[in-house]
Each structure stands twice: as structure tokens, then as C-alpha cells.
Steps between C-alpha positions, in 0.01 A plus 500: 500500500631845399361919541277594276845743379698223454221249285463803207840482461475072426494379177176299503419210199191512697302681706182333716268725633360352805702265724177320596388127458555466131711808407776401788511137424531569079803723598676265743432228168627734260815535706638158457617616163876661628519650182148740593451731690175596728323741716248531693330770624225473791339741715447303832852420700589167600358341826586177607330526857177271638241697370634365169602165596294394764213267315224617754607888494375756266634804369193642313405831586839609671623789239850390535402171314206577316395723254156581675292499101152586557210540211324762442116486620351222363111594428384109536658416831362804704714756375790342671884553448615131495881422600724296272829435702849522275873363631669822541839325544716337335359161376173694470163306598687172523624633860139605642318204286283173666805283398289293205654363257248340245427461168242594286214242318709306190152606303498870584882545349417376199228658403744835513544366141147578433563893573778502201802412758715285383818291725347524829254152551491293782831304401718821453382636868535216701837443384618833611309482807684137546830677433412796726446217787703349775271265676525290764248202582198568799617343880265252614305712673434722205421185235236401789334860445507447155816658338628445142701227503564452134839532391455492158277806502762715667837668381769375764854654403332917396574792733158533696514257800085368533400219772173456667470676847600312826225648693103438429237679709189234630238656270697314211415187488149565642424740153691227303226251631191745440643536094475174468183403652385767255670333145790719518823285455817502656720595227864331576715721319294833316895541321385226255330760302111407676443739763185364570417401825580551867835531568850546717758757306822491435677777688810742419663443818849326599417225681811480665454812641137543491560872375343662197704388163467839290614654179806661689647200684385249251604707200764807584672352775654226271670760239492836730895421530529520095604798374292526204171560733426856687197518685459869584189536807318747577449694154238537290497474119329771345475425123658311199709738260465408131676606187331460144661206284467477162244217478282748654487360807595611863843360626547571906844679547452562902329509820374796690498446913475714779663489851563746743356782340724445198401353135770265341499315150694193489625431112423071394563346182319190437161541684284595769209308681198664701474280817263725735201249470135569364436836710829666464582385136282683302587824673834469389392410192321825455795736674686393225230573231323149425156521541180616391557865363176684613607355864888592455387863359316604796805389664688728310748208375620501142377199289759272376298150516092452419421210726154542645521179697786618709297507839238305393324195583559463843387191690522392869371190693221690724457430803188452781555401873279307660515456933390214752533429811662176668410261723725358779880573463740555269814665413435820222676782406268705696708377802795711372334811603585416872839637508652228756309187270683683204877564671484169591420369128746724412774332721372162421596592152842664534595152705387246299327635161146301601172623618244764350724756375686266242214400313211762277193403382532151362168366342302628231199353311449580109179415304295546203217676453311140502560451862388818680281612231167311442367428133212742533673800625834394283199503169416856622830638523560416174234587320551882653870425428471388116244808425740712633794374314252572187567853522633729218781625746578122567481342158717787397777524791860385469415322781284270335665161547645576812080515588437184277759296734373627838126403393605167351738437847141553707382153362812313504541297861893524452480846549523606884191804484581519931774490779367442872765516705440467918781748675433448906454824604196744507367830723184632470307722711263411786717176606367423893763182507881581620533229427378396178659409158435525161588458191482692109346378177664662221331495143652594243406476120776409283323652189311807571331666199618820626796728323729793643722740411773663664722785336715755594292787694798786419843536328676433794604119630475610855108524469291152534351422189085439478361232562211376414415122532128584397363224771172321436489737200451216236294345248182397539550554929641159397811568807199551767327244379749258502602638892141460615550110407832497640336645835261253504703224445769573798157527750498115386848434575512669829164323578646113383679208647761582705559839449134569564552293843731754592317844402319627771365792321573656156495862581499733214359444231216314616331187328174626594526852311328570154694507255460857431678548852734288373576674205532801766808358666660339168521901442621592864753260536646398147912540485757438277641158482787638443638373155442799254612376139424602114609886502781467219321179336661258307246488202548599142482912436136471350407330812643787750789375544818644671794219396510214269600133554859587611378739745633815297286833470349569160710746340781467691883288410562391859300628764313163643257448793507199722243541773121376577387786317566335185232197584269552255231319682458398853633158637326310768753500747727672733778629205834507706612220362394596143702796515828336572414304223472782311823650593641151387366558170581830431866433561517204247288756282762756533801286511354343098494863383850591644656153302267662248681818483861355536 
């Protein structure tokens, strides 16, 4: 690591904007070519302390590891400004992350192809996530809660070291029990490419150590002794400089950054790659004068690139919470708000790496639409759905197929439509029992309807962009629709077998309320899940798109993007993993062209 005086002065082959999941593990890949040289420049410092590597900790929220992104109002969830928390550090989100490392459905990948992508199926990305992974088979313990135990699904000799936790709260098994009994299946090992199913993941944590295994120890501390890699912290890139070629097209010359109250631009010759994820990305993109030009006008930015998909097309998993109460007594994260119960977790941790801080959440359930949604309601939906999708503004959108794939994914039963996951831990008002514990449903749907922006909001870096993840704001009402099912369906599973033998009370929402008061607190409570994607799409130009199949900007020589803002469509899973992958890709991408050039 070097001053922000002392990196301008480097000569750079190239330059990686964003030292977070993907951007700092493509640069520590890029680096094991002596004959390159790389730099990176982040805007969060490095912080190797528990908050970061303590499973059971969290860093969200705390400015001096998170961003702190928030949306603008959003008009269909009451108005509200909904958080989205960003890894402000170096190794980005993969330090403040829930530690899963899964894989998307084998059948959603490949039907990228479908939206004109080429090179990117199933077989492509779980080869890079495979050589992303260092894996290490479940303990005993964890293989009798279910963990992946399949060897052959899992990378073993990558960089990111993945395990199944050591520690299982008692609500596990019990909600594994209450799937079942309700035709859910325990899925074995979701890596295969089926995420179907109720299911243990695969974690990124050392299990030697039982610390968090992130993009900076699993990637940068292997090469940070090269001397072809300089990370430079705590500056922020301000825009891509560009000189005309003669093919017409943009070639990137340098970087713009700011630190200290002072503006540098570092000189590279081969390339540079935006790495600032899906809500930072575009804004970059637009500083530097990609974008749509009415929006980069009123921004007072020259136009040097017409891309009106820079920004666009932004997707999250959303998010509702749903609260019991338990009976009898059990161990939940609730009990770390007594500050002896959590010193003393905290000790049992530091002296042997076991108990309730070295584990997250751990189980998650993903469906179709055919198991929480029944056949009359589902033949409703869709009939609202398909004569929306009729519409002139539809039939006519460069979104088209990306709409054609969601709608065909809704009848397909190897497409996960909802995540439940249990976390055990809930406070809600009015509680009369010290005593008592509880536990969190979480639903999320893993293919809303709905679609965002987010753009710059001024000429300057140093103002957030807007965001706008346009909640419940889709088609046909088809994303409250779907949610009201959802809803209904976890009252089931907190009411069966022996889950439901454990629920004293579910406490808000209530399975008694209409569902008009249930469509109430869907509004009040919805959230981000916390995976915004799509904002510099991978799609062809006529379809919006930002970069083609090698990840490099339309109009431009050599400035890529390799981030989850170039998913072109939502995956139905937790993407961690997906973006290694995609680091792993890029690289080989990059490393063909540079043979290329030579």
C-alpha cells in the first residue's frame, strides 16, 4: 500500500476501481503475471479486526465499514427510505456479508443465452466459482444438520476457503423437520446446480480458524508482497479519462481520484475495470460521461458515450420479516443483547473458536411458485401478469426478453420464486415475557417484477448517487401478489410439525388479519435483501445494455466492468459466490486479450 502522491506517480498496466469482492480478487489474479503491473484503488481502509472476522458480528451500519446507501422515498412501501448496506473497506461487502457461498439454479444461467449473452451458462460459472473455491468437507456435527457434503460439487485447491459452520442453533433441525412434513426436500448439496429444496450452505469461513475467509485474506494477502500490485485505501475514483482513437471509439488513458482534499490522475496503459458494484458503478460510469445524455446534461457532464442503460435495471431480492414467539428455552441471538451473556460468548470464542459467534445464519429454504402459491391464485396472477406484458410500452421495450424469461421462470419448478430463511432473533413491542424468545421469518423473492435505477445525483463523487429500487412498483402488482402468498405460506410453516410445536405465538403479522392488512405491513416493513444487480447490464446495446460478453463498455477499447451490476437478470440465490466466479472469469477474459495483443 502506497499515498495517494506516490500511486499517480506508478506506472499502472491496470487500474481496478474498487478493491471490493470481485474488483480486489481480479487484481490480486491479474498479478500473478510478473511481467504486469496493477493497482488498485479503494475508498474504505483495511480492517482486519472482529467486527470483520468474527462470523456472529456485524459491521453494517457502523460508517467506518459501511457505506450507509439509502433510497430515495419509495411511494409503494409507505414513503419509506429503505437502507441497502455497502462494504466500505477494503474487500468491500465480502467483509460485512452472511458468509454464503452458493450457487445459482444450473437452469437460470443458461437461459442468460436467451437475453443475447453469449459464454456465461451454467458450465462456464461453476467452473470459476469451483476455481474461486477452497473447501473443506462439513464435521460430523455439521453433516448431521445437513451440510453439503459433496465433493465433487465444490472447488477444493481456489483462494476462497468455504466449510459448513461448526455451530447450529436448536431451531434447525426442528424447521428442517416442518419442510419436510410439508413436501419440501432436503437438498444435499444446492452447488450441484438444483437449488431446490431445504438446505445447509456452504460458508466462506476458515474452518481452521473459524474466522471470516474474505476477498482480502483469501485474495490480496497471497500477492500483497509482489511488487507489481499497489492497493492505495482510502481514495476515491472520480472518473475514467478517455482520448478519441481512430476507430471512433473511446480508449481510457487515466483515472481521476480524490484524497485529502486533493484530485490525482494516475496514467495506465492496457485497461481499466469499474469494480464499485451495482449502486456505485453506474455513477462512475456517468462522472466520466457514459450514460443517458438528457440525465448527464442536467448534470452538466459532457457526452462522450450514449448508453441509456447505464443505471438501469436494477434488481434486489426484497425482503419481509415475519416475528414469533417461543416456547420453553433456547439459545437466540436475542441473548446477545445482555452484555455479560454476550462478553462471555465473546470469550468463549477468542479461546476456542466454538459457540454462537462463529457461526451466521445457516439454513435457507428456496421454492417455486408451485409450492407456496396455489393453482387458483397462481391462474390469477397470471392472467393480470400476461395482459400486462401485452402492453405497447412492453411489446416495444428493450427489455422485452429479459420480461419473456422472468414470466416463463414463474411456471418452471426449477426456478426458486422464494427464500425463507429462520434467523433466531426478534423484538417487537408490547413483549410482557423477560424471558421469552423468538425467532425471524425472512421472505424474500428471488425474482421481483420490480426495476430501479440509481445514477449520479451531482457532478461530484463525494455525493451518494439516487437510488431508487422502485419496491412493489411492478407489473401487474404481480411482486405483492406473489408476497401475499409468500405470507401466507410461512403462517403454515410456523404453524407445522415441529417448528409449529415450538411457536408459542406468531406476533406480527398475524394469520388472522385480512389480507388487505396484510398488504398494509408488506408496505411497512419491506427491505432490501440486500443484493442489488443489473445497473451496467450485460445485454446487447438494443437491449439497454452497458458491456458486451467480455464485460467491456460499448464504445470503449479497454475500459471493462466486473461487478453484480452487470447480471442481466436476477439469480435465485445469495451471489457471493457468483461474483468470485466472476472475477475468475474476467481474468482469463483479460489475460486471452493480452496474448491477443502480444
Amino acid at each position: 500500500m502506497v499515498s495517494a502522491a506516490d500511486f499517480f506517480q506508478q506506472d499502472f498496466d491496470y487500474i481496478i476501481i474498487g478493491g471490493g469482492t470481485t474488483g480486489l480478487a481480479l487484481a490480486s489474479i491479474l498479478s500473478t503475471n510478473a511481467n504486469i503491473r496493477v493497482g488498485v484503488i479503494e475508498a474504505g481502509l483495511r480492517k482486519d479486526d472482529e467486527m470483520i472476522l468474527v462470523p456472529g458480528k456485524s459491521s453494517s451500519s457502523d460508517p467506518e465499514y459501511d457505506w450507509n446507501l439509502v433510497t430515495k422515498p419509495q411511494p409503494f412501501a409507505q414513503n419509506r427510505k429503505i437502507s441497502i448496506p455497502r462494504g466500505k473497506v477494503l474487500g468491500g461487502t465480502s467483509a460485512l456479508n452472511y458468509m454464503a457461498y452458493c450457487r445459482g439454479s444450473e437452469l437460470e444461467h443458461n437461459d442468460w443465452e436467451k437475453l443475447g449473452i453469449k459464454g456465461w451458462n451454467w458450465n462456464t460459472i461453476s467452473n470459476a466459482i469451483r476455481s474461486a473455491e477452497a473447501w473443506s468437507p462439513p464435521t460430523h456435527h455439521a453433516k448431521a444438520h445437513h451440510a453439503d457434503d459433496v465433493a465433487k460439487n465444490h472447488g477444493r485447491y481456489g483462494y476462497v476457503k468455504t466449510s459448513a459452520y461448526s455451530y447450529y442453533y436448536d431451531l434447525v433441525l426442528p424447521l428442517f423437520e416442518t419442510m419436510n412434513k410439508m413436501g419440501v426436500v432436503t437438498n444435499q448439496s444446492e452447488a450441484s446446480g438444483d437449488n431446490i429444496g431445504i438446505w445447509t450452505y456452504t460458508a466462506s469461513i476458515d474452518p481452521q480458524t473459524n474466522t471470516r475467509c474474505y476477498s482480502t485474506n483469501a485474495y490480496y494477502d497471497r500477492v500483497s508482497n509482489r511488487p507489481n500490485i499497489i492497493v492505495l485505501t482510502g481514495a476515491q475514483a472520480s472518473k475514467v479519462i478517455f482520448r478519441q482513437t481512430s476507430s471512433g471509439d473511446l480508449q481510457a488513458t487515466a483515472v481521476e481520484y480524490h484524497k485529502g482534499g486533493q484530485t490525482y490522475k494516475v496514467p495506465v496503459r492496457r485497461e481499466v475495470i469499474i469494480s464499485t458494484g451495482a449502486l456505485q458503478t453506474p455513477q462512475i460510469l456517468e462522472l466520466s460521461g457514459i450514460g443517458n445524455p438528457d440525465l448527464l446534461r442536467k448534470l452538466n457532464i459532457p457526452v462522450i458515450i450514449d448508453l441509456p442503460g447505464v443505471g438501469e435495471n436494477l434488481q434486489d431480492h426484497p425482503k419481509v420479516s415475519m416475528g414469533a414467539e417461543l416456547k420453553g428455552s433456547h439459545e437466540t441471538v436475542d441473548d446477545l443483547n445482555s452484555e455479560s451473556f454476550a462478553q462471555q460468548k465473546l470469550e468463549q470464542y477468542r479461546l476456542s473458536r466454538t459457540g454462537m459467534l462463529s457461526s451466521t445464519l445457516s439454513t435457507v429454504v428456496f421454492v417455486p411458485s408451485s409450492s407456496f402459491i396455489p393453482p387458483d391464485k397462481m391462474r390469477s396472477i397470471l392472467s393480470t401478469l400476461d395482459e400486462a406484458l401485452q402492453l405497447p410500452q412492453i411489446q416495444n421495450s428493450p427489455w422485452k426478453k429479459w420480461y419473456e424469461v422472468q414470466r416463463a421462470w414463474l411456471e418452471n419448478n426449477g426456478i426458486a420464486q422464494l427464500e425463507v430463511v429462520l434467523e433466531p432473533s426478534y423484538t417487537h413491542v408490547g413483549c410482557t415475557n423477560e424471558k421469552a424468545k423468538h425467532y425471524t421469518m425472512m421472505v424474500f423473492l428471488e425474482h421481483a417484477w420490480s426495476r430501479g435505477h440509481v445514477h449520479a445525483s451531482s457532478s461530484s463523487v463525494l455525493d451518494s448517487p439516487e437510488i431508487d429500487l422502485a419496491m412493489l412498483d411492478s407489473l401487474g402488482n404481480i411482486d405483492m401478489m406473489m408476497f401475499l402468498e409468500a405470507v401466507k405460506y410461512v403462517f403454515k410453516v410456523m404453524e407445522t410439525g415441529a417448528l409449529g410445536d415450538l411457536t408459542a405465538e406468531i406476533i406480527e403479522p398475524k394469520p388472522s388479519w385480512s389480507d388487505e392488512r396484510l398488504m398494509d405491513y408488506i408496505r411497512s416493513d419491506i427491505a432490501s435483501g440486500y443484493h442489488p444487480i443489473g445497473t451496467a447490464s450485460m445485454l446487447p446495446r438494443s437491449a439497454n445494455g452497458v458491456v458486451d460478453n467480455e464485460l467491456k463498455v460499448y464504445g470503449t477499447t479497454n475500459l471493462r466492468v466486473a461487478d453484480a451490476s452487470v447480471f442481466p437478470i436476477h439469480v435465485g440465490t445469495h451471489p457471493q459466490a457468483t461474483l468470485y466466479g466472476l472475477a475468475h472469469k474476467a481474468a482469463e477474459i483479460i489475460q486471452t486479450s493480452e496474448k491477443v495483443e502480444l
